[in-house]
C-alpha positions as CSV (number, residue, x, y, z in Angstrom):
1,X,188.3,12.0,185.3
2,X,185.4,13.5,186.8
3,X,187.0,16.5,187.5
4,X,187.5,16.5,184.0
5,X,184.1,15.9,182.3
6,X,183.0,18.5,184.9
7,X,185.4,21.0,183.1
8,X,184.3,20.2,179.5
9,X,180.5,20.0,180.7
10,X,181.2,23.6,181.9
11,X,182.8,24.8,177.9
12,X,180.0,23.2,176.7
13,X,177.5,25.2,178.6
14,X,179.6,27.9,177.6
15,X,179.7,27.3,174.0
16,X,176.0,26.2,174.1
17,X,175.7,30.2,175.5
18,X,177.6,31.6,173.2
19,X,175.8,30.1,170.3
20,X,172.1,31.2,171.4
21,X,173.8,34.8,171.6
22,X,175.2,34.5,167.9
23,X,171.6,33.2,167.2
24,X,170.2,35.9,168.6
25,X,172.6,38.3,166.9
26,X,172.2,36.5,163.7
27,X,168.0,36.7,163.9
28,X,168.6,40.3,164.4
29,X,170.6,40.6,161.5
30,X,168.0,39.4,159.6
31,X,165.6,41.8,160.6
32,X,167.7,44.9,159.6
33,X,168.2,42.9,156.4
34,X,164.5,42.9,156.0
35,X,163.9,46.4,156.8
36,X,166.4,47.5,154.5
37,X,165.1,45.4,151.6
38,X,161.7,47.1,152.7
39,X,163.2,50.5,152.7
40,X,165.1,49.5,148.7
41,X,161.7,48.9,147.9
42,X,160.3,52.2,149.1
43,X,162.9,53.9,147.5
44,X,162.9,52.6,144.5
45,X,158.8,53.1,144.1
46,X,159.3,56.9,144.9
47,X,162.2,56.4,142.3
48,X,159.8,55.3,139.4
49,X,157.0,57.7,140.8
50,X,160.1,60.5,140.1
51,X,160.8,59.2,136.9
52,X,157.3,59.1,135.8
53,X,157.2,62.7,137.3
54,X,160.1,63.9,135.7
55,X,159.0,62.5,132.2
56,X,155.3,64.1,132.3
57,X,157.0,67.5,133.3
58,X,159.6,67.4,130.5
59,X,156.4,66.5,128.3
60,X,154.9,69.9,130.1
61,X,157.9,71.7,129.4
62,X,158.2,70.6,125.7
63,X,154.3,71.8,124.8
64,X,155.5,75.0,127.2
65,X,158.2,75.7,124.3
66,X,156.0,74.8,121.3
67,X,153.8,77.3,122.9
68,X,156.3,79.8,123.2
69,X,156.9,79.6,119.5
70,X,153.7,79.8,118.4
71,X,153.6,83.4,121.1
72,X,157.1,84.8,118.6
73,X,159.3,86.6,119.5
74,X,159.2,87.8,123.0
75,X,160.8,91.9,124.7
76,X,163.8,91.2,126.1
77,X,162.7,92.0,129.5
78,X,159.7,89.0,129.4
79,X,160.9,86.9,132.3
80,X,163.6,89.1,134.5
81,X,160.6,91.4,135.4
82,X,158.7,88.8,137.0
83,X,161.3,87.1,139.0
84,X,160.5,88.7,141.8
85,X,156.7,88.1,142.1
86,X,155.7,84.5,143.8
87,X,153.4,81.8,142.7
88,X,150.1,83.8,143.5
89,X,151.0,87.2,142.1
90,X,152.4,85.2,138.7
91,X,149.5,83.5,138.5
92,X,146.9,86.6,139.5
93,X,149.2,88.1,136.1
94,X,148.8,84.8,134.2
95,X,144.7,85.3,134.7
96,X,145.2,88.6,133.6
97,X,147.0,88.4,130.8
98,X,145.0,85.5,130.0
99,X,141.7,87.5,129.8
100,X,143.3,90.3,128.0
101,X,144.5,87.6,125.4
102,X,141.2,86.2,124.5
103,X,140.7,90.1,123.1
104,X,143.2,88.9,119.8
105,X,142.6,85.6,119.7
106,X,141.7,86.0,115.6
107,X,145.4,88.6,115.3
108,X,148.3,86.7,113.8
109,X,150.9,86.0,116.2
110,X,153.1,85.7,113.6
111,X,152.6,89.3,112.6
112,X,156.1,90.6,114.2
113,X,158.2,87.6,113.0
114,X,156.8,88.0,109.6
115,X,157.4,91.9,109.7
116,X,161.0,91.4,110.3
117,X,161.5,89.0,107.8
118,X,159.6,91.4,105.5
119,X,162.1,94.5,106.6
120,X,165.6,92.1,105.9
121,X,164.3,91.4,102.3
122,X,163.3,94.9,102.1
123,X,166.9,95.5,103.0
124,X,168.3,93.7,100.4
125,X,166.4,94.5,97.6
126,X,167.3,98.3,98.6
127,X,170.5,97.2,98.8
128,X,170.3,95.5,95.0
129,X,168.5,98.5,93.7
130,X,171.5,100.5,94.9
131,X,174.2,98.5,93.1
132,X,171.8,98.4,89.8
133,X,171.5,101.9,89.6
134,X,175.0,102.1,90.3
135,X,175.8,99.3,87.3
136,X,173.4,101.4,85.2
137,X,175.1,104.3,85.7
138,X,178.6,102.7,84.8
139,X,177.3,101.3,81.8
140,X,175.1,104.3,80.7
141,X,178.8,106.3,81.1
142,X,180.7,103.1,79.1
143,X,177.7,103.3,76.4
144,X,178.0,107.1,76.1
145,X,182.3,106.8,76.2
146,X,181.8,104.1,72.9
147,X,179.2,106.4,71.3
148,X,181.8,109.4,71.8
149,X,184.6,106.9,70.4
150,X,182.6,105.7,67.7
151,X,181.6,109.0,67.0
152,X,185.4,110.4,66.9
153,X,186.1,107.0,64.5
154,X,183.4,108.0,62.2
155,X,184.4,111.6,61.7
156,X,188.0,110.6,61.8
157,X,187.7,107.7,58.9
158,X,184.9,110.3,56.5
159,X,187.8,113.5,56.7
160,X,190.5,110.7,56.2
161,X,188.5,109.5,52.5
162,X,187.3,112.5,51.6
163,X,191.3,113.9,51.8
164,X,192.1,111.0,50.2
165,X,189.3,111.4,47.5
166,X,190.1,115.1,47.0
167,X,193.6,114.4,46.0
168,X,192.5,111.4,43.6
169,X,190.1,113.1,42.0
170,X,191.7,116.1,41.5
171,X,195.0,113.8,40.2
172,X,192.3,111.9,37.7
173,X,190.7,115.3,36.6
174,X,193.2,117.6,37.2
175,X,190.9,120.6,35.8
176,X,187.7,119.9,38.4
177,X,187.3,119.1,42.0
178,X,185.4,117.2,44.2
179,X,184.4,116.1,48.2
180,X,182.2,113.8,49.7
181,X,179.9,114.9,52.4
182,X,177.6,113.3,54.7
183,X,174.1,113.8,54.3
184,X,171.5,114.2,57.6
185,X,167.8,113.1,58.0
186,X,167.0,117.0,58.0
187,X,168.5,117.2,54.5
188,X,171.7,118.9,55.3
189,X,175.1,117.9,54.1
190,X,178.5,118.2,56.0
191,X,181.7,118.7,54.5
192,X,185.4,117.5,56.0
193,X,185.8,121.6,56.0
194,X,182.2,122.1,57.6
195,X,183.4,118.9,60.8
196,X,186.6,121.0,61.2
197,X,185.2,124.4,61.3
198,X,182.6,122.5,63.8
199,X,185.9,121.3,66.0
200,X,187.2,124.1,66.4
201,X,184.6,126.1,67.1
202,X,183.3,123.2,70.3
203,X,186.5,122.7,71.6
204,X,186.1,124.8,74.4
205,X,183.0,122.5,75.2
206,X,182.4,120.4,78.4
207,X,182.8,116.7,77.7
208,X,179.6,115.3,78.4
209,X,177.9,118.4,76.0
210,X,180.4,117.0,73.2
211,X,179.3,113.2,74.0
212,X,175.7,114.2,73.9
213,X,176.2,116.2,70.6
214,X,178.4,113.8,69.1
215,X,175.7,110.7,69.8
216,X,173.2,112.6,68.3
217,X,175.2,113.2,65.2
218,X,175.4,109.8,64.4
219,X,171.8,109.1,65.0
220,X,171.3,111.8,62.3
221,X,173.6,110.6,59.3
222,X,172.1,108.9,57.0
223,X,175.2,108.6,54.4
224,X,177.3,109.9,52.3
225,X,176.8,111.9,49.2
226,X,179.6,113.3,46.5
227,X,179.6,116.6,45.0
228,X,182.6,117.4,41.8
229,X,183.1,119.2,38.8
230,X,185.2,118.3,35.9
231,X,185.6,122.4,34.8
232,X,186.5,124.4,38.1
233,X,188.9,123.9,40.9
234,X,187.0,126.6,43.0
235,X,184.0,124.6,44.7
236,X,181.8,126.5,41.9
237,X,179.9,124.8,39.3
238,X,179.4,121.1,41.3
239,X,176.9,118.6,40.2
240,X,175.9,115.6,42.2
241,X,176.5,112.1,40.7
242,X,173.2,111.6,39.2
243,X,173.8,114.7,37.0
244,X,176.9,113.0,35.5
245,X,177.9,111.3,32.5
246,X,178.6,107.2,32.8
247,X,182.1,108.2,32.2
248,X,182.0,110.4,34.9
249,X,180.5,108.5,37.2
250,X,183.0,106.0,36.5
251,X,185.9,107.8,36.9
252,X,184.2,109.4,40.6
253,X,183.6,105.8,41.4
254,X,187.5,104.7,40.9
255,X,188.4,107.7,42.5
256,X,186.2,106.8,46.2
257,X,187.6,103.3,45.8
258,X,191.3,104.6,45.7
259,X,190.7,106.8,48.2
260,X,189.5,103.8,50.4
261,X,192.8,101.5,49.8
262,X,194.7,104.4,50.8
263,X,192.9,104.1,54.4
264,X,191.9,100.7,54.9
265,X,194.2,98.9,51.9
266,X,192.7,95.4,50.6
267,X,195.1,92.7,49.2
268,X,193.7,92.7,45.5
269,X,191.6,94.6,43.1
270,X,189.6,93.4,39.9
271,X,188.5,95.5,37.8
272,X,186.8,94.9,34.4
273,X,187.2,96.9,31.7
274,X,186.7,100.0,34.2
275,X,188.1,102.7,31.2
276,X,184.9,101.2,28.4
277,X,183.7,104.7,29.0
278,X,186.5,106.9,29.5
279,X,188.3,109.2,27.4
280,X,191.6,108.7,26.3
281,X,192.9,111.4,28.9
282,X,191.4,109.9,31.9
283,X,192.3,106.3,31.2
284,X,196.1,107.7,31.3
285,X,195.1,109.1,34.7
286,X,193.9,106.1,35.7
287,X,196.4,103.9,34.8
288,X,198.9,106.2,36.3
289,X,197.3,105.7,39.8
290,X,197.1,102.3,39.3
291,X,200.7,102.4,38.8
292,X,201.9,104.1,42.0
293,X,198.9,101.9,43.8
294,X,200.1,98.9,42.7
295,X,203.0,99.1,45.1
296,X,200.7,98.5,47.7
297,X,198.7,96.2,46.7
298,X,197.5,93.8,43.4
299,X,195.6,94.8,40.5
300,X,193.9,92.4,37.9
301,X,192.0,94.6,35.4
302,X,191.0,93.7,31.9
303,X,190.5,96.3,28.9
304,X,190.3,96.5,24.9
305,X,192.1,100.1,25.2
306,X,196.0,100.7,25.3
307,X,196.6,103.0,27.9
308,X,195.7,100.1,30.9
309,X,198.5,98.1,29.4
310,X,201.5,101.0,30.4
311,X,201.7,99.7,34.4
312,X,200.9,96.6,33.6
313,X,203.8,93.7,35.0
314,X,202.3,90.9,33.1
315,X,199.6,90.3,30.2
316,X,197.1,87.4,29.5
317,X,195.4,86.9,26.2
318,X,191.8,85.4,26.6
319,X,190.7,83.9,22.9
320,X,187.5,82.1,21.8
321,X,188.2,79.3,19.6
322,X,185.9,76.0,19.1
323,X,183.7,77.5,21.5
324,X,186.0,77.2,24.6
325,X,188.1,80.4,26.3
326,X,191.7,79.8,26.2
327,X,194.0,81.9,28.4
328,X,197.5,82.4,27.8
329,X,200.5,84.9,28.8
330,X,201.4,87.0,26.5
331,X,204.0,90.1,25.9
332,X,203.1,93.7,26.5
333,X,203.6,94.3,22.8
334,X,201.3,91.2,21.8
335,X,198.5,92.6,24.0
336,X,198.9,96.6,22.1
337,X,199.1,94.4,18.7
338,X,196.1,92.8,19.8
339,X,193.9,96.0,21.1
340,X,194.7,97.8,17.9
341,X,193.6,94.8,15.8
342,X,190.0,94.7,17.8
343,X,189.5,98.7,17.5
344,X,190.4,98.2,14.0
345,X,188.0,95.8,13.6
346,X,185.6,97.7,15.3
């Protein structure tokens, strides 16, 4: 039994040993513990300090661009030709450039930014100018092309009536003759003979002289005037309309308005009592254009003299009775029966 509490008192010992090492161990332990919290601490202070650092400098670096905007535009070569100096040498250059700064400190720095922005709007307004005067020039050739056109239309529709007038008038009056010319701001007149003998003689012409010749044609015409005689066929012995009788100027009248439905036709005509001062001979002519007009378009004409009443297709008798017009149809012989009552009468 003793032997045995000897052997246990001798673990124990043992044990007891073994627990003042782990002790030991254990204090130890705590000491690295505590110089590593210490060394956290330290670490993280020069952390915060690097932090703070790091935020002043990108502060630093922020005013260093704002600077560099307010400089403009920098060469290309700015930086790579001072990479190789060091600290002293780039700031011995920073003094100096420094000093020779202070020499423009009232010049706008802006100047060369402002100069380019200047030359690209220069640009483009040369740019604009160049496709204006290249729209003017398309419409100044468009504007002279109509005037040619117009010009062409104007000639074209004046030879076209005066034909047409020529013929009429020498159907209405077959003894006489007449023409219509166009009359100028310099007092001369121009025939559909005088514009062809003009034609021929320019076509061998450059375009743009016939343009230019042709505009200025039109700026000179200032109408149209009509020249005839009732007695020769020859061109001799015409009179102009205000040396004519009203039955002359009447029958020139219908003659210039036939010519124009033959051109440009209209639906309709009404004419009253157009032959009041015509001879019995040219109300016959007239009726017999109306006749061969009349398949082309309407006619509504009203007369106290017989002659109208041949191409007529339909009468109407217009009477006065109880003060009130009354209109009726009547026959072809009831109208003549009619007319030669009023001439009778009167």
């Amino acid at each position: 039994m003793t032997a045995r509490i000897s052997e246990v008192d001798g673990q124990l010992e043992e044990y007891n040993d073994e627990s003042d090492k782990l002790t030991r161990q254990l204090d130890g332990l705590y000491d690295q513990q505590k110089d590593l919290e210490e060394q956290i601490a330290n670490y993280t202070s020069q952390a915060d300090r690097i932090c703070t650092s790091l935020a002043s400098l990108n502060v630093r670096k922020e005013d260093a661009y704002k600077k560099m905007g307010l400089i403009g535009t920098l060469p290309t070569d700015a930086f790579s030709k001072y990479t190789n100096l060091n600290a002293k040498q780039k700031e011995r250059k920073l003094t100096e450039v420094m000093a020779e700064l202070k020499k423009y400190e009232n010049v706008n720095k802006k100047a060369y930014d402002q100069f380019l922005d200047a030359q690209r709007k220069l640009d483009e307004l040369n740019k604009r100018y160049e496709e204006q005067i290249d729209s003017i020039k398309s419409i100044t050739e468009l504007i002279e092309v109509m005037n040619a056109r117009k010009h062409e239309a104007m000639l074209l529709t004046f030879k076209q009536v005066s034909k047409n007038f020529a013929d009429v008038f020498k159907k209405l009056a077959p003894q006489g003759s007449g023409e219509l010319r166009i009359m100028r701001k310099d007092g001369t007149q121009s025939s559909e003979t005088s514009f062809d003998d003009q034609n021929g003689s320019s076509a061998s012409a450059n375009d743009s002289s016939s343009t230019s010749q042709g505009k200025e044609d039109i700026e000179k015409f200032t109408g149209v005037s009509i020249r005839c005689s009732f007695n020769t066929d020859d061109g001799t012995g015409t009179r102009e309309m205000q040396q004519l009788s009203g039955g002359q100027k009447t029958l020139v009248a219908l003659a210039l308005i036939f010519a124009i439905q033959k051109c440009d036709p209209a639906p309709f005509y009404l004419f009253d009592e157009i032959d009041a001062a015509l001879d019995a001979q040219h109300r016959a002519a007239i009726a017999v254009q109306i006749g061969v007009t009349a398949k082309e378009a309407q006619f509504i004409t009203t007369t106290f003299r017989p002659e109208l009443l041949e191409p007529a297709e339909v009468c109407y008798g217009v009477k006065f009775q109880n003060k009130v017009s009354h209109i009726s149809q009547v026959s072809k012989e009831a109208a003549k029966d009619f007319i030669e009552d009023d001439q009778a009468h009167t």
